[in-house]
Structures are given as C-alpha cells and as structure tokens.
C-alpha positions as CSV (number, residue, x, y, z in Angstrom):
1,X,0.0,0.0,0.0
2,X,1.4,3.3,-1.0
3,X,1.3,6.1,2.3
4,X,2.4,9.6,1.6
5,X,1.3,11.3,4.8
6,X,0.8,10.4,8.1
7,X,1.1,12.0,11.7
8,X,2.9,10.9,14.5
9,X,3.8,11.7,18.3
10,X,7.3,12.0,19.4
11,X,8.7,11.8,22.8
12,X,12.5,12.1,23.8
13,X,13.7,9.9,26.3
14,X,13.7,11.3,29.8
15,X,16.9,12.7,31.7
16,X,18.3,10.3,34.9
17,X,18.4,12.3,38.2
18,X,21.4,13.5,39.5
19,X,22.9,11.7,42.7
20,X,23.5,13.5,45.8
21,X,26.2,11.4,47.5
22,X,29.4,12.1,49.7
23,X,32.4,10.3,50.0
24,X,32.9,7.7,52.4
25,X,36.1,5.5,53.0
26,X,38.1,4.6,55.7
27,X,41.1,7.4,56.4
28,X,39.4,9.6,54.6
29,X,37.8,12.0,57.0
30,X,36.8,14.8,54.1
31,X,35.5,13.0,51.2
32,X,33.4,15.5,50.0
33,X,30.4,14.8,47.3
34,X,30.4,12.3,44.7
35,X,27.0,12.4,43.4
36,X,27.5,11.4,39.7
37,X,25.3,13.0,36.9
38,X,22.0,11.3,35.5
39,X,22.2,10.4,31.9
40,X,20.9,12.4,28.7
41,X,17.7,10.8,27.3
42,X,17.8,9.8,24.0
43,X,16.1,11.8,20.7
44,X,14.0,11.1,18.3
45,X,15.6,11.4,14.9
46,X,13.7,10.8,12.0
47,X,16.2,9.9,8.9
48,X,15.6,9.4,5.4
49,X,16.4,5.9,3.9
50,X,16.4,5.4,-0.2
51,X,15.7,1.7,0.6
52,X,11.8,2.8,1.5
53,X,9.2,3.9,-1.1
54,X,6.3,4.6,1.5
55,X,5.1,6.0,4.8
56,X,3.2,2.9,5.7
57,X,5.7,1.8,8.7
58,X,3.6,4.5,10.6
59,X,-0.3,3.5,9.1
60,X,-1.0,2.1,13.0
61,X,1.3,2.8,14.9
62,X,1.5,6.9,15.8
63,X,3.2,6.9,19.3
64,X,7.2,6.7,19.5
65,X,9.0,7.1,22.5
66,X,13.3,7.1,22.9
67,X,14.7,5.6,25.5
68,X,15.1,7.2,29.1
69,X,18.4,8.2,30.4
70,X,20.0,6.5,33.6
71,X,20.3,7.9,37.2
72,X,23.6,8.8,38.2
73,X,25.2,6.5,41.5
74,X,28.1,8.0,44.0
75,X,31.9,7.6,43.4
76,X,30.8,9.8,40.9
77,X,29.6,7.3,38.5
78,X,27.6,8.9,35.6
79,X,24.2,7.4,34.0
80,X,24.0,5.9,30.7
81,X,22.8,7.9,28.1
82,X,19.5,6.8,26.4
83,X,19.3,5.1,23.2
84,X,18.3,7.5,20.7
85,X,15.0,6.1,18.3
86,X,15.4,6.6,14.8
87,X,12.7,6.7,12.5
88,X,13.4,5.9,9.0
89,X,11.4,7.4,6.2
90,X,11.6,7.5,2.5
91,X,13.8,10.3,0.2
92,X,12.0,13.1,-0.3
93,X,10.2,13.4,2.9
94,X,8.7,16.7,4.5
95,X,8.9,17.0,8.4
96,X,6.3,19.3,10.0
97,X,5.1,20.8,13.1
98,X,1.5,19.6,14.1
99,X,-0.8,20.7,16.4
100,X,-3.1,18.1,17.3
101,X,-5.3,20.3,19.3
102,X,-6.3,23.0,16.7
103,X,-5.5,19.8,13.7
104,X,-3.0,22.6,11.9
105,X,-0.1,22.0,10.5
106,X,2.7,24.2,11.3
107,X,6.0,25.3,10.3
108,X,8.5,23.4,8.6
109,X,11.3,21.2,10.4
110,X,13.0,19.9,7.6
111,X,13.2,18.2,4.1
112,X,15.0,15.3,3.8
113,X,16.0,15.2,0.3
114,X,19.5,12.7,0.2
115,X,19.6,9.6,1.4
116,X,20.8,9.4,5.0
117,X,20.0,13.4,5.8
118,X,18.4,13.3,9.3
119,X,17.2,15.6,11.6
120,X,15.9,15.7,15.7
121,X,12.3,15.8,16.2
122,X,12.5,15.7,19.6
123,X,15.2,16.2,22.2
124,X,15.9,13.9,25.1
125,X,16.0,15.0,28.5
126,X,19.6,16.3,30.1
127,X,20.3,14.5,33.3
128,X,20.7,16.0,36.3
129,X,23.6,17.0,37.8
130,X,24.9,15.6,40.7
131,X,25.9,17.4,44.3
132,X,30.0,17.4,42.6
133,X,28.9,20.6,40.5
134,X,27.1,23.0,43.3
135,X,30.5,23.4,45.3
136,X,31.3,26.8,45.5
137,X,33.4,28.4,48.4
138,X,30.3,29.3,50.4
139,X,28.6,26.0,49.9
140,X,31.5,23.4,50.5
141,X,28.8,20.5,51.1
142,X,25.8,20.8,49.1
143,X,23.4,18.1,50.0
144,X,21.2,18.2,46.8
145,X,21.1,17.4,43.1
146,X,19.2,18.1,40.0
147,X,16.2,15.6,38.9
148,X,16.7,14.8,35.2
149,X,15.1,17.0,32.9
150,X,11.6,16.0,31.1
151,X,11.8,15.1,27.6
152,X,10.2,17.3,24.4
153,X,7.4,15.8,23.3
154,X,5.3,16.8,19.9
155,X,3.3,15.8,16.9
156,X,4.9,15.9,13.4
157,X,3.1,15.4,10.1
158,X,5.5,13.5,7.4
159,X,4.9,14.2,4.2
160,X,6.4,12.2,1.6
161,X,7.1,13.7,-1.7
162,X,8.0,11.3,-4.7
163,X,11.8,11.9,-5.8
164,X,11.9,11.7,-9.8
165,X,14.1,13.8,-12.4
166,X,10.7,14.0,-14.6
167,X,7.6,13.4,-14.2
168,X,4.4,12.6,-16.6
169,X,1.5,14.2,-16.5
170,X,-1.9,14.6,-18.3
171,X,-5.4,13.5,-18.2
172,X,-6.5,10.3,-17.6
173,X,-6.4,7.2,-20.1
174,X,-3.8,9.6,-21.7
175,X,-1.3,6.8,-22.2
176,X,1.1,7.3,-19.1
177,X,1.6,4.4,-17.5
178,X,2.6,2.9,-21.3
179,X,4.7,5.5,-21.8
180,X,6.6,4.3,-18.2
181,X,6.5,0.6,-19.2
182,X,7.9,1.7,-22.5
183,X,10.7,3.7,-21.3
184,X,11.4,1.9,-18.2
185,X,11.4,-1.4,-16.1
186,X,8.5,-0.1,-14.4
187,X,5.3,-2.3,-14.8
188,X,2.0,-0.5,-13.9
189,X,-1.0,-1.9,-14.2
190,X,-2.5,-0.9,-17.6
191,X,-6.3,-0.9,-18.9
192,X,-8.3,1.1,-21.3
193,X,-10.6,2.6,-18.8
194,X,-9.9,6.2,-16.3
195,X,-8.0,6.2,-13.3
196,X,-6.1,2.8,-13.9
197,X,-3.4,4.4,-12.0
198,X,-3.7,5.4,-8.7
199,X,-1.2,5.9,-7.1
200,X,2.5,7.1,-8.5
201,X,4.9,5.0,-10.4
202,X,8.4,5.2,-10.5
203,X,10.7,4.2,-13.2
204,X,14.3,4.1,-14.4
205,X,15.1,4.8,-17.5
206,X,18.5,4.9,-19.4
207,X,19.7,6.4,-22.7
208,X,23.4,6.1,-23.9
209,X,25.8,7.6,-21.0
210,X,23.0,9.0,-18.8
211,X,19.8,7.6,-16.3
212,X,17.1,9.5,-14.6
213,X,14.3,8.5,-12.3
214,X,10.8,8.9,-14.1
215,X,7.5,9.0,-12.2
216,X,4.0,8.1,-13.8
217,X,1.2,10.7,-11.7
218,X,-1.8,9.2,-11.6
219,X,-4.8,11.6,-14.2
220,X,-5.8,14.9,-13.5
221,X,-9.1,16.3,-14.2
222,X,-9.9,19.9,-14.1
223,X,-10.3,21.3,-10.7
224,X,-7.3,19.3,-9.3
225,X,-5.6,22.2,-7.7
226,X,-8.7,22.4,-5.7
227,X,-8.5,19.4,-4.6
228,X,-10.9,17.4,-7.3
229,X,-11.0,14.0,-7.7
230,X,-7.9,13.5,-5.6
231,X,-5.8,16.4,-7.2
232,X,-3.8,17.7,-4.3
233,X,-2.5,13.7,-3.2
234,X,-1.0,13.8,-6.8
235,X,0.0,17.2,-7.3
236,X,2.3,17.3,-4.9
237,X,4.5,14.5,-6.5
238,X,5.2,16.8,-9.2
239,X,6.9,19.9,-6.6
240,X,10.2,18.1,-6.7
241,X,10.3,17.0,-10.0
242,X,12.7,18.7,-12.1
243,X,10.9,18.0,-15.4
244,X,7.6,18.1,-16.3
245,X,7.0,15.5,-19.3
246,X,3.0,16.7,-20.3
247,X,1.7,13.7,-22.2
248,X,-1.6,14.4,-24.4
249,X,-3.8,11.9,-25.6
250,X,-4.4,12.7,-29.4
251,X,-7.7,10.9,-29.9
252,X,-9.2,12.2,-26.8
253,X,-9.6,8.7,-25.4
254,X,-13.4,7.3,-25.4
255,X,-15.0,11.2,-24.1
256,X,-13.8,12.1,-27.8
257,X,-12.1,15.2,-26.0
258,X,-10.4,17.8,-27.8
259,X,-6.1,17.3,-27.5
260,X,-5.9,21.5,-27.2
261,X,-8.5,21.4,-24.7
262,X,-6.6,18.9,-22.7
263,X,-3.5,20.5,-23.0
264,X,-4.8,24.1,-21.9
265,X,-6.4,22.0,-18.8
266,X,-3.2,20.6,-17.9
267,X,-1.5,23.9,-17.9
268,X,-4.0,25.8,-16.3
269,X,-4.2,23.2,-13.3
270,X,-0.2,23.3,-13.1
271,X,-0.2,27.1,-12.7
272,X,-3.2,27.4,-10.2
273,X,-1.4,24.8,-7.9
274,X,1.9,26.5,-7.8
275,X,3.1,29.9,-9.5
276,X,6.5,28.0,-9.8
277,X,5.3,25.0,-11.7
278,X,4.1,27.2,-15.0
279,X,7.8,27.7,-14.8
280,X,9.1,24.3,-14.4
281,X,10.9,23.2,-17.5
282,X,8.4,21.0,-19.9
283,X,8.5,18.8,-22.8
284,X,4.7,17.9,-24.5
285,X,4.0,14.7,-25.7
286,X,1.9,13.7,-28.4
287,X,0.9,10.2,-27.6
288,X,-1.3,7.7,-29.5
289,X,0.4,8.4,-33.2
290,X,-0.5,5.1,-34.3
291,X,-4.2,6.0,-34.3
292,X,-6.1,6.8,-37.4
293,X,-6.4,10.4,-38.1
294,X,-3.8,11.9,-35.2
295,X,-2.2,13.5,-37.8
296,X,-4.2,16.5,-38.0
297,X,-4.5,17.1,-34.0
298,X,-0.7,16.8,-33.7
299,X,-0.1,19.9,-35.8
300,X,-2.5,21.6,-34.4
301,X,-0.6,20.7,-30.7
302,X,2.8,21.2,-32.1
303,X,1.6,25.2,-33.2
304,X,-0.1,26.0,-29.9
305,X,3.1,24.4,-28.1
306,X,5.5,26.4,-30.5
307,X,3.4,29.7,-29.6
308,X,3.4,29.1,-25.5
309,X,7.3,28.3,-26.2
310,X,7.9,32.0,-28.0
311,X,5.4,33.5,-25.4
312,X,7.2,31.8,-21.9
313,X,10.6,33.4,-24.0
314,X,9.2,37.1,-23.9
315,X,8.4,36.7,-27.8
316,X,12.1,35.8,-28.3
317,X,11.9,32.4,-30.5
318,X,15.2,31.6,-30.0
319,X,14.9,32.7,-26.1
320,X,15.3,30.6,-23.6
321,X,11.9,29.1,-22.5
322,X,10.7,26.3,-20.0
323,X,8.9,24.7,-22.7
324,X,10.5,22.6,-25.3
325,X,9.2,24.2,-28.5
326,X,9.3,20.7,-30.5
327,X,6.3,18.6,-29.9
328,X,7.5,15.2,-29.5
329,X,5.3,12.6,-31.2
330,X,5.2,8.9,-30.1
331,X,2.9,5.7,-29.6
332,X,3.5,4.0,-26.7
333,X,1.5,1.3,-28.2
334,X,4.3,0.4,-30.7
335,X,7.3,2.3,-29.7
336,X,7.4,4.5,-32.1
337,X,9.3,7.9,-30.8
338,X,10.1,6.5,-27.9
339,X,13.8,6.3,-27.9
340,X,14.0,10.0,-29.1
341,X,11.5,11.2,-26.5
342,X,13.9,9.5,-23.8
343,X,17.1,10.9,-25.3
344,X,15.4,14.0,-24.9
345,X,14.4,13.6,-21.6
346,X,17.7,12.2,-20.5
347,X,19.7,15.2,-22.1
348,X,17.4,18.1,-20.4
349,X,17.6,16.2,-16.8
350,X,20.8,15.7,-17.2
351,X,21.7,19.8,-17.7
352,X,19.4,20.2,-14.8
353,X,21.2,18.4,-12.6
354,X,24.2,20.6,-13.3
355,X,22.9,23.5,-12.8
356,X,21.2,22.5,-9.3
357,X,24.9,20.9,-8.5
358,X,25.9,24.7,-8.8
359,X,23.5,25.8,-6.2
360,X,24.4,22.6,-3.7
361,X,25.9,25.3,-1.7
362,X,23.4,27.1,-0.7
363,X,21.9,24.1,0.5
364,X,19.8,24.8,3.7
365,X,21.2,23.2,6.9
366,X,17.9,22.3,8.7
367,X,19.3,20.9,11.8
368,X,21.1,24.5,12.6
369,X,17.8,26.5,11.5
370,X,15.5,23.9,13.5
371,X,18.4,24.1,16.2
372,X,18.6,27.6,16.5
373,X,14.8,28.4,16.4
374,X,13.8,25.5,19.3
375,X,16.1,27.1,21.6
376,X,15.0,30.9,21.0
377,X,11.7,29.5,21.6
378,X,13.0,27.5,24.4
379,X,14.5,30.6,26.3
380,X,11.0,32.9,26.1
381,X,8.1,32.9,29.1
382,X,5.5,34.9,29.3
383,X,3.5,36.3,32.3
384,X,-0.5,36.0,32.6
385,X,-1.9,38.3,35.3
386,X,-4.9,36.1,36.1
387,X,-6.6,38.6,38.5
388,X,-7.2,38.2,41.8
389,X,-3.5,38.7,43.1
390,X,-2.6,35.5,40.8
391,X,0.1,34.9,38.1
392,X,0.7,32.1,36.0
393,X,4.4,31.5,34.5
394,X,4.8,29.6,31.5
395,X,7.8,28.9,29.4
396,X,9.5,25.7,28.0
397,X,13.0,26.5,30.3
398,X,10.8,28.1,33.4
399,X,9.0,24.7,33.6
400,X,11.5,22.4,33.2
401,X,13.9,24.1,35.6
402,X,10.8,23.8,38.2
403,X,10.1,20.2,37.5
404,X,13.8,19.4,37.7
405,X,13.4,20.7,41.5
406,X,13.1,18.1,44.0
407,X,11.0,19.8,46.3
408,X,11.3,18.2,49.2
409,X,15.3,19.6,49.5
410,X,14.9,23.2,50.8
411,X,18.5,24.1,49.4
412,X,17.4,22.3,45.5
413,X,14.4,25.3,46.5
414,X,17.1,27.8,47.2
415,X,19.1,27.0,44.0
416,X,16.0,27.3,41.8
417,X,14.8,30.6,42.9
418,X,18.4,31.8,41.6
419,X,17.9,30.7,38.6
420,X,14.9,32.0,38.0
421,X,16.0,35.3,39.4
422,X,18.8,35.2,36.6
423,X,16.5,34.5,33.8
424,X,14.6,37.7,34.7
425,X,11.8,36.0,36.2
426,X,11.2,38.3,39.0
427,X,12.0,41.7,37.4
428,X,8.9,40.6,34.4
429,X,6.5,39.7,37.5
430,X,7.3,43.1,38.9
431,X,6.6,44.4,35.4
432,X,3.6,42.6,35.0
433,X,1.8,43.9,38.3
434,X,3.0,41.5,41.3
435,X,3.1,42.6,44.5
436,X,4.5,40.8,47.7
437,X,2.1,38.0,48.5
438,X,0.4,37.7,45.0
439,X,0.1,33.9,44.0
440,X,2.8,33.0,41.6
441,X,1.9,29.7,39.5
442,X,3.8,27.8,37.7
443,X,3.2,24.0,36.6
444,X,1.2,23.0,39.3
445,X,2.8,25.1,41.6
446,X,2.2,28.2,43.7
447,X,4.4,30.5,45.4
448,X,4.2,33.3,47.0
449,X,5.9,36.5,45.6
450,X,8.4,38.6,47.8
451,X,10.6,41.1,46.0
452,X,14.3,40.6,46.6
453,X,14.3,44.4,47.8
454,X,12.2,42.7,50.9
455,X,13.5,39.4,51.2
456,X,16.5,37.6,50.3
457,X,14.6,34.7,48.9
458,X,12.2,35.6,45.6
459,X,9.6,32.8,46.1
460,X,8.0,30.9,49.3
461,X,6.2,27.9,48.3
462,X,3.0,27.8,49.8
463,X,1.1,24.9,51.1
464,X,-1.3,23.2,48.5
C-alpha cells in the first residue's frame, strides 16, 4: 500500500536524576560529594532511507518514545545515556510541526531530500547533575542534586514527496503508464478505462551515458488544484520533479475530447497549484500516433506548443523558454518515438542536474535553523496576570527548571529561585503587576511573591 502522509507523536527519552552522595572511606575524614550525573535521554531522529518507497511503517502505529536516560550513582559514576530512536522514512520526505489540538499544521522542520539526511524531532531530557557541580566556596557541602530534565514531546506530520528527475503528467487514459513501461522497467498496471493508475509509479530509464528516475502521476481532471477528484495527493509529486514530461492523448480517449482542450487543462491546473510549476521546465507529448487520423490534432498541438514556447521566451523564438518548442510525437503502443523522446528527456535532466549541482551550496542546513529556532523558543516565558492577586508563568525552560526541582530539598528550593531570578523571572513579575504575597503559578505550583528588595529569597512555596 502506497502512504504519503501520516502523523505521529514523538517523545524524547527522559533525563536520569542527578545523585546526591558524599564520599565515604576509611582514612578519609573529608570526602566531599560524589554524586554522579544522570544520563541524557535519547532523541527522536527521523532519517531518510532510499531503501523505502512509502510512509506505511507509521499507518497504525502513531506513538514513539526514545529511551530514558539512567540515574547517576556515587563515586561519581555517571548514568548511561539513552538510546536514541530513529525513524526511517523514504527520500523526499517533509517534516512538520503539528498541532493536534487545533488539527493545523505548522511550520517546517525539515526536508529530507538525500539519502541518510536526518534531523531531531525531539530532544531527550539532560540528566541531572549531581551534588560534585554546586560546590562553591560558600557552599562546600551541598546536600542536593538536579532531577533529570523532562523530555520534548510533539506531533509531526511527514509528508512524503516522490523523488523523480521527470515526471508525466496529463489527463486520464492519456497513455502514461505505457509510456513508463515503454521507457522503463517499471510495470504498472495498464487498462483502457480512467483512473487505472492510482497511485505514482516510478521508473528508471537509461539512454546512452545518462539515467534518470521517471515517475507516472496518476490523471488529472480539471479542478485538481482544488482538490478534485484527488488532485492535491498527486499534485504534490510533481513539486520536486525537475521536469515536467506533459503527455496528451491525441484521440481524446473514449470522451472524444479535444487534445488542445486537454492540454490548456493541464497547464491551467499546473499554474493554479503553484506559481512555480508554470515555470518548471516541460517537454509535451503527443501520444497515440499510431491511431487513425492523429495526424491533424498533432499539428494543431505542435503550433499551440511552438506559440506558448515564444510567449514563456518574452516573444524571443530563440529565447530561452521552459517549454520545449518541438512537440515530440510517439505511440507507446508500438514504440514509435520513444527512444528519441527519452534521449530528450535524459539530455534536459541531465543539464538540470548541473545547474542545481551549482546551487548545492546554498543548501539549507535544517538541523542548525531547526536548532537555532527550538532554543530561541525554548528561552521565552511569558507572564498572565490572572486577577485576583494570581500569576501564571509559562515557558519551556521556566517549567522544566521547576520540575527538575526536587521539592522536598529546601537548598534544591534555594538554588531554583536563583535561577529564575537570573532569567529575569522576578524583574517581568514586577513588570507585570506583582506585588509581595500575589500567588505565583507555575506547573502546578504556587508561590508566594516577595521582591528581593524585601526578602532575600524571591519565592516561598505555599502549602497546596
């Protein structure tokens, strides 16, 4: 079964707790702490794989979880780090944001267009640190450590997008998949009746020195950038295509269509989908020569395709254009043209690979973009004046630093109130309104405010 989009939750593995230990040994009257660190939790990394041709690994199952990291032991023995979970998907994959919640998709994460490219959907946990790293002159003996830290957790939409050099397109019944099996090993199943094909094809095809990957799109109909029959499933095959190979059926199958009318449907449903596909670079294909009286309806096709040629070149004819002024006439029924429409398409993919090899280094590094947007938005809180004397906190550091707290070690309570003093957590409440004794909330729990011009702690947990 052919998947091409699916959405899936992804959870890090959790951090190990730090260990708050001292040394103990015989002759050894000032050991001092020991308390080892907990252990990272492993990502999630999702990786593309040119081994897999669909998205159906994740048809049932939509919940994946790394492994947790280890808690850290005295003699300052470290926790193991957790396993990270890799998720394999095809080439050509598109990693998104999603919001469950609201069922929108959001921005982009990455896309994974060369085999092997991977990128973290979801960070593990860092372990907590033990007692060893709160020594400072003052505090020679700290008797607590850091819980690990909770893992990111979120849902990603993958959409796979087939990766061909060219790919054919037209109306049903117009004599694609043929046209494939012709030019290819590919072997689609073939019938004179619509929508035959329905799902994409993918073919490799060789002529003299040079290959390239074709694709068969299943028929569009008119209407298929709005979503029309099932127009924007097989529309999006064709974004990374660098060819478009437009294949017009000249006796206008069994409807007795018009071949001009076809091709002008094609177009128009090309442009209305994306601005940047009327620009794609296209060769037009007369198909079905072998039938009686295509003669006529091929010229006719090969002027209107000369004239959109001159017109794409600014009126220049000898401009250059995206579309192929020759009309390239063949029967996939008996072979006929075929060898010099693949020559053709093998010569034009292959200059278009060498002009996107030029560009390769402008290539965008999506783990640093992803990378460096998680952790701006990792660093912002905000504060909510709830009324009432009450203010809510939220943040993705704030809360983590607060969970990592164990609560029920009054210097761990010291410690975090520093750190949220240092992030500018009390100079925005004092912004925001709060006075000593509002009701400061954050996670599931309340504190009391006191300004560190009146006391020399920020916070005072309050009884719950």
């Amino acid at each position: 079964m052919f998947i091409d989009k699916v959405r899936i939750h992804v959870r890090g593995g959790d951090g190990g707790a730090g260990c708050m230990s001292f040394r103990r040994e015989a002759h050894v009257p000032k050991g001092g702490p020991d308390g080892g660190d907990g252990g990272h939790g492993g990502n999630v990394v999702v990786e593309a794989d040119a081994s897999l041709s669909s998205l159906i690994e994740y048809r049932f199952k939509h919940h994946f979880k790394a492994d947790r990291g280890t808690h850290g032991k005295g003699s300052r023995m470290h926790g193991a780090t957790g396993e990270d979970l890799v998720l394999k998907v095809p080439v050509g994959t598109v990693v998104r944001e999603y919001f469950e919640e609201e069922r929108e998709t959001g921005q982009l994460i990455a896309d994974l267009t060369h085999d092997g490219e991977r990128i973290v959907v979801a960070e593990g946990g860092m372990g907590g640190r033990g007692n060893i790293h709160f020594v400072t002159p003052t505090r020679r003996a700290p008797a607590f450590a850091e819980l690990g830290e909770p893992a990111q957790e979120r849902w990603i939409e993958l959409e796979m997008k087939l990766m061909a050099d060219a790919a054919l397109v037209g109306m049903p019944s117009a004599g694609k998949s043929s046209l494939i099996a012709r030019m290819s090993a590919a072997r689609p199943k073939i019938a004179d009746y619509p929508f035959t094909t329905l799902v994409p094809n993918l073919g490799v095809a060789r002529s003299g020195d040079y290959s390239f990957v074709i694709a068969d799109i299943p028929g569009l109909i008119e209407g298929a950038h709005e979503g029309r029959g099932l127009g924007h499933e097989f529309l999006r095959h064709i974004e990374r295509t660098a060819l478009i190979v437009q294949v017009v059926d000249l006796t206008g199958d069994y409807e007795g269509r018009d071949p001009l009318e076809d091709y002008e449907v094609i177009n128009r449903e090309l442009a209305l989908y994306a601005d940047e596909l009327a620009a794609r670079p296209r060769i037009v294909v007369a198909n079905k020569i072998d039938a009686p009286g295509s003669d006529e309806a091929a010229d006719r096709l090969a002027k209107r395709v000369h004239e959109d040629s001159v017109a794409a070149a600014g009126g220049d004819e000898f401009g250059p254009s995206p579309i192929d002024p020759k009309l390239y006439r063949v029967s996939a029924l008996t072979g006929e043209g075929a060898d010099g429409l693949k020559a053709a398409i093998a010569t034009k993919v292959h200059e278009l690979r060498e002009a996107a090899r030029a560009d390769a280094e402008n290539d965008v590094q999506y783990d640093h973009v992803w990378e460096h947007r998680r952790r701006e938005r990792d660093r912002r809180f905000d504060v909510a004046n709830l009324g009432g004397g009450v203010f809510r906190v939220s943040g993705p550091q704030v809360e983590r630093m607060v969970v990592q707290t164990d609560w029920e070690n009054e210097e761990a309570v010291a410690f975090l109130q520093h750190r949220l003093k240092r992030l500018g957590v009390e100079t925005a409440l004092e912004k925001a309104g709060a006075v000593d004794g509002d009701e400061i909330r954050i996670v599931g729990r309340a504190f009391e405010f006191e300004s560190a011009r009146t006391a020399d702690d920020m916070f005072k947990e309050l009884d719950l």
